[in-house]
Each structure stands twice: as C-alpha cells, then as structure tokens.
N, C-alpha and C positions, 0 to 999 in steps of 0.2 A: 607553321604558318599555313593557314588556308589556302587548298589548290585554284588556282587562277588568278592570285593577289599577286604574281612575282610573275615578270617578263626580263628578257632582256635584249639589249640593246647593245653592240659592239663592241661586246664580250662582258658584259657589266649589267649586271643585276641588279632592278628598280626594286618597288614595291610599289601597287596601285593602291593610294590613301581615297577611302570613301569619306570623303569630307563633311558629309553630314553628321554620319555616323562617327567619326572621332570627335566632332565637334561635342556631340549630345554627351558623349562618353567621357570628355573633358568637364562638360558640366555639371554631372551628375559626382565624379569623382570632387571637383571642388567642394561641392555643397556636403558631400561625407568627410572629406576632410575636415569642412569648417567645424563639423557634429561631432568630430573626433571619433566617428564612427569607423573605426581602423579595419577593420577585418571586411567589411562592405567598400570601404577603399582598394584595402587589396583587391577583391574580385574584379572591382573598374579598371585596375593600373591594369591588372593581367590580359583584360581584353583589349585598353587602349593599344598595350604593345604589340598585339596582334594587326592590329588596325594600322599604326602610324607609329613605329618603334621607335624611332629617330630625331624625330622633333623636336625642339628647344619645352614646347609645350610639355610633352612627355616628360620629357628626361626631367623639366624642371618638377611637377607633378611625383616624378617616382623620387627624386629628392627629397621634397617635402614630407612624401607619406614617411620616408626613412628619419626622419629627425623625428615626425612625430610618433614613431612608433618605438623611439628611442635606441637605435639602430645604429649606435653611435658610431663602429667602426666602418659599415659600407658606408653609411653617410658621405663619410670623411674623406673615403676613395670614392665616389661618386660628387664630392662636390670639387673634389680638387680637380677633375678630367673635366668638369663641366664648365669651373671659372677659366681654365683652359682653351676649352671650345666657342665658349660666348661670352667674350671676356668685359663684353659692354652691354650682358642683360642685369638691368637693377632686378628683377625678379631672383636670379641664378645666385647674383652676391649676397642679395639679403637670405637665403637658405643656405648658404654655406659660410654665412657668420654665423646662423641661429647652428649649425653643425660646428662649428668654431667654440660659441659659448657653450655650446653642450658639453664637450669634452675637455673644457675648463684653457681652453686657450687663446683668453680673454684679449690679447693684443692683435692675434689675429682677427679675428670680432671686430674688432674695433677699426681693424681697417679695410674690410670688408664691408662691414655697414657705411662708412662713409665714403665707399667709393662707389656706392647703391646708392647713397643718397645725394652723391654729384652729377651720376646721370639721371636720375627722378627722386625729389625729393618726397617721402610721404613720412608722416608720420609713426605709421608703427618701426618704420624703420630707425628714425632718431630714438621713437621709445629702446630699441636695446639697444642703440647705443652707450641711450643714458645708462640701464643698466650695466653694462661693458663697464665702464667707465665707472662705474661703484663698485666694480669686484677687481679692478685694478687700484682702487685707491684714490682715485682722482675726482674727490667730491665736490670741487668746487664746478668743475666741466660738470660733472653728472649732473649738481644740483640746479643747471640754469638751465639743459634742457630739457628735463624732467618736472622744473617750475613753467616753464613756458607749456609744457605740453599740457598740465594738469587739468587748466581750468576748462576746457574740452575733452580732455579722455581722462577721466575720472580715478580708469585703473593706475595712472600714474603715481598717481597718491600713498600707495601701497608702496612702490617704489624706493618713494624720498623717503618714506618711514625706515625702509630699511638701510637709506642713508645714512639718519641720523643717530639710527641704532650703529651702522658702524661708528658713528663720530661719535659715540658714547651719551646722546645726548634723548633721552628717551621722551622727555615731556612734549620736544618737538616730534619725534614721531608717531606717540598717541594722537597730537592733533590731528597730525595727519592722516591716521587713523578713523579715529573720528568725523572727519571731514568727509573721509568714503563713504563710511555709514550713514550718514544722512542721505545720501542718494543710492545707496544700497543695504537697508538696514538689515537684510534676510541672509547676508555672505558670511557661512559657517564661517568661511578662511577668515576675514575678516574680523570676527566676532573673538575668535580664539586670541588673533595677532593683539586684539585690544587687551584683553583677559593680562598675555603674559606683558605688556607696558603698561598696564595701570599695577602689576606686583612689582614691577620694578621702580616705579616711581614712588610705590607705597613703600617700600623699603622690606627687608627682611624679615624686622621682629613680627612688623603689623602683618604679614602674610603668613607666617607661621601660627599665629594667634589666627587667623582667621581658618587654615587649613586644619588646625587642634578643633574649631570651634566644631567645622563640619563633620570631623571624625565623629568627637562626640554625638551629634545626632546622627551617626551612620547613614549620613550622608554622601553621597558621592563626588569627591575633588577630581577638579575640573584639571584636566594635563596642563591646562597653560599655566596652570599658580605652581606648578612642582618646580622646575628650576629652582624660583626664587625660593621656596620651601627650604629646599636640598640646601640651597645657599645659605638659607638663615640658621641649619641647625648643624653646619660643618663652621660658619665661623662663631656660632655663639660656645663652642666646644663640646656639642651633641653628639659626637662623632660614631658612638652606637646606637644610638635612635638611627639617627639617619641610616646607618648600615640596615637596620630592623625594617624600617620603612620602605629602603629601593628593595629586599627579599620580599614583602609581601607585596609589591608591585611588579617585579620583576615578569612573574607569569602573565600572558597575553599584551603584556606590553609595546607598542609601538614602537617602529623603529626609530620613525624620528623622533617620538618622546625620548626614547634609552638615548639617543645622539645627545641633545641638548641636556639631559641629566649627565651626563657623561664628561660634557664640558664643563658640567659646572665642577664638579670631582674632580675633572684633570685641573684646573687651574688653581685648588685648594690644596692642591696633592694627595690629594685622599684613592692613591694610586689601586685600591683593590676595588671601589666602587666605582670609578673609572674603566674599570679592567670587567668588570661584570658586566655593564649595562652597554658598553663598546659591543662585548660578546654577544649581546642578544641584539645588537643595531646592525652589524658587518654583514648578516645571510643575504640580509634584503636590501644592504646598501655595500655591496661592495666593487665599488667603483669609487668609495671617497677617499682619496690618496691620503688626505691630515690624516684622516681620521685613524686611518692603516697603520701610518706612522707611530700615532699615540699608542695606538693600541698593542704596537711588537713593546715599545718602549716600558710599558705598567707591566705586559706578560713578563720580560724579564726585570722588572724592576719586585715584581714578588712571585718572583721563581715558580711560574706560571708557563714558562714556554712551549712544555711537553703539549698540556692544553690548548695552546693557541695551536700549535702545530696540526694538532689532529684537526682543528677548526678549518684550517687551511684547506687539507687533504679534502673533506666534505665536500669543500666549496667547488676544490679542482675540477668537480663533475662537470660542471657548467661554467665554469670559468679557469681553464688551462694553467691561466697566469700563475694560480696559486700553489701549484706544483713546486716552481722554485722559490716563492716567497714560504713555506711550507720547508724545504732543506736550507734555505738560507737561515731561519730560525732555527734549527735544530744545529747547525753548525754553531750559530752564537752561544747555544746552551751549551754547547760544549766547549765551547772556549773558556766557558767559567766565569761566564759573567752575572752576579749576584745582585742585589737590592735590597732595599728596606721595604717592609710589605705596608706600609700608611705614613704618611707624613702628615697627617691631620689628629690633631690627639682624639680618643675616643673619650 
C-alpha cells in the first residue's frame, strides 16, 4: 500500500480512501466488466484495492470479476465471507447465487437470488432465478417467470427454449427460438440452437438424408444437425457408419460438439462411441461431474480403464482433483470389473 495512505489512531490502523479516485476506478472497472473485458478488469480491481480495499463496493466488484473470470473455487470462498459480512446487500446475493449456479449448486441459487430480490427486486435477478429453477426441474415456477420477463428482455426467450427442451417438447422451443430471431437475427448462438430444434423436430431419417445429401456435395455439415444424425444412424442399425463418421470427425472437434454426440451414444449404448467423443470433451470440460461419471462408467464397461487413467493423470497438471479419480480407476480395474464393448448393433 502506498506510503501516506495508512495512519493511525488508538492503536488501530485506517486507511485514507481518495474518494474521487476510487470512485472513477469503480467506474471504469464496471464498464470492463460489462465488455467482459477480464484482464483490463483485473488491472482496475488491483488498483481499486489499493485505493479502498474494504468496501462493500470492492469486495462486491472483486466477486463479480471472480465468477466472471470463472474462478469458481475463490468465488465460492469469497461469496460465502461476503453474504456473511453484508448480509442485506441485493448486489452481494445476486453474485454469490450467479457463484452458487456456476458450481452447479442450484438450490443454493435459488435462495440467494430470492432473498436479492426481496430486498430489490430487478429483473436480471428473477431472470436466474428462472433459470435456477429450470436446472432444478421445476418448470412450471421457471416457466412463469421467464414468460413474464420475456416480452421485455428478449434473452429470455433463449431460456424457455431450453425449458422446453427439457420438458422434451421441441416444437415449443424452436418458437421460442424463433421468436429471438426476429429481434436478433445475426446471434450465431441463436442460429445454431435453431439448426439443432428444427433436426429434431425433423426427425431422424429426414436429417440423415439431408446430412448424406451435403456429404455428397462435399459440402460442410453444420455441428448442430450431428446429434440428430448420430441419432438416426445408431437407431436405424448403422452402427459402423456411425462409428466411421464420429473417426473422421473426431479430429478438431469441439468440445461441446463431442459432449452432445456423446450423449446421444450414451443413451443408445453405443458405449465405445460414447467413450471416445467423452475422451476428446473432458480436457476442456472437466468440471462436468455427469459427464465424469458416464465416462469412468463406458472406460470400464469396454475395458478401456488403463486409457482413461492416464487421461486422468494429464489432467492432474492443472486440476489436482484428478490424481485420485486417476487411482480410484485403476483400483476398479483391478478389481475385475469387465463389460461389453457396444450395445448398439453395428
């Protein structure tokens, strides 16, 4: 801390706040947060804390930057000392629900957001609510106020889509789909989320005939038609095409693609293509516990453990965790537990 900023007083150590200057330095960090501009963030927090370390303002600001810099463990210890210390700021709750939903602990979320939104109601606050409340399962709550918020914040739209994709009901979340696009026709995210609900309403075979049609012209298929592809050529009993197809996709492959192909294999059983496109998903997504789980589950269900183990190991570098999920695997494999390598005929 800079010399001349600390005095004290009756054996107790202040800190002199230039109030201007933390002011500006508050506002500047805002407006990089809002840009998701993270790294010009941090520069700001580093000097606010120099300036005014202690503040509600701060500390809520160096919250924020930690969720959105996906920071998920100090988050989590910085929001819990914070709903602690300011236990009646809406600002303080709603950032340490959005650190609640981030690390998937949706019921805490959920009562964080609405004890933010009983001391100030606003808006983006109910919006995670709603979603809260869609990843707990509870879509009749989600679906009313995520309907009420829609026809003013647009992004909500997006939201109830994936509703009613949970409620298995696609044709209503295309609309709703839909419905965004018209007031934002240029949202990649958007564009793609339509792609994969118009192959799913289309059905299997028609998207399979359509992704053959593109090969044929060596044309390039679009990520969001592969799910329902993968889908249509494991249950029409393709089952070595498919395998042919995720090999020559496999290289450069996205993570979230390999995820959602992944899914669709695990629920066909089609346990080695499952077990491959997992392997190319986990480096860059390992923090998804299902996904974790499926994935020890197909290694040894086609005597695959050794390989996941050493996956593991790689990971360990940068995430410790995997150290013991790494020997806990290789103990299972030696306990002799065996599989069938495909439950989907080829």
């Amino acid at each position: 801390m800079a010399e001349g900023r600390t005095f004290a007083r009756f054996g107790v150590l202040f800190v002199r706040v230039d109030e201007r200057l933390a002011g500006v330095l508050r506002n500047n960090l805002r407006a990089a947060l809002r840009r998701a501009a993270l790294d010009e963030a941090d520069e700001l927090l580093q000097r606010l804390r120099l300036e005014d370390p202690a503040s509600l303002e701060t500390r809520g600001l160096e919250l924020e930057w930690l969720v959105r810099s996906k920071r998920t463990g100090e988050a989590a210890t910085l929001a819990a000392a914070l709903v602690a210390q300011f236990p009646a700021s809406p600002r303080v709750l709603l950032w340490a629900g959005r650190a609640a939903y981030q690390r998937k602990d949706y019921a805490s979320a959920i009562e964080l957001f609405g004890e933010s939104l009983r001391l100030a109601p606003h808006w983006s606050t109910e919006h995670w609510l709603g979603k809260s409340l869609t990843q707990t399962g509870r879509f009749d709550r989600a679906q009313a106020v995520l309907e009420r918020l829609a026809p003013q914040h647009p992004i909500c739209l997006l939201d109830l889509a994936w509703l009613h994709e949970r409620r298995e009901e696609p044709e209503q979340a295309l609309r709703c789909v839909d419905a965004y696009l018209e007031r934002f026709p240029d949202d990649t995210y958007a564009q793609d989320r339509r792609r994969q609900l118009r192959a799913a309403v289309a059905g299997a075979a028609d998207v399979v005939a359509e992704v053959e049609t593109l090969r044929a012209m060596s044309e390039p298929v679009p990520a969001a038609l592969l799910p329902s592809y993968l889908d249509g050529l494991l249950r029409t009993g393709r089952g070595t095409e498919a395998r042919g197809r995720v090999r020559e996709l496999l290289p450069g492959m996205a993570a979230r693609t390999a995820t959602r192909l992944g899914w669709v294999a695990y629920k066909l059983q089609a346990w080695d293509i499952a077990l491959d496109l997992f392997l190319v998903a986990v480096p860059d997504r390992p923090d998804q516990r299902k996904q974790l789980v499926a994935l020890e589950r197909v290694a040894r269900l086609c005597a695959r453990t050794e390989e996941l183990a050493r996956v593991c190991e790689a990971l360990a570098a940068r995430e410790p965790a995997f150290w013991g999920r790494a020997k806990r695997i290789r103990g299972g494999a030696r306990s002799g537990t065996r599989g069938r390598k495909s439950g989907v005929e080829s």
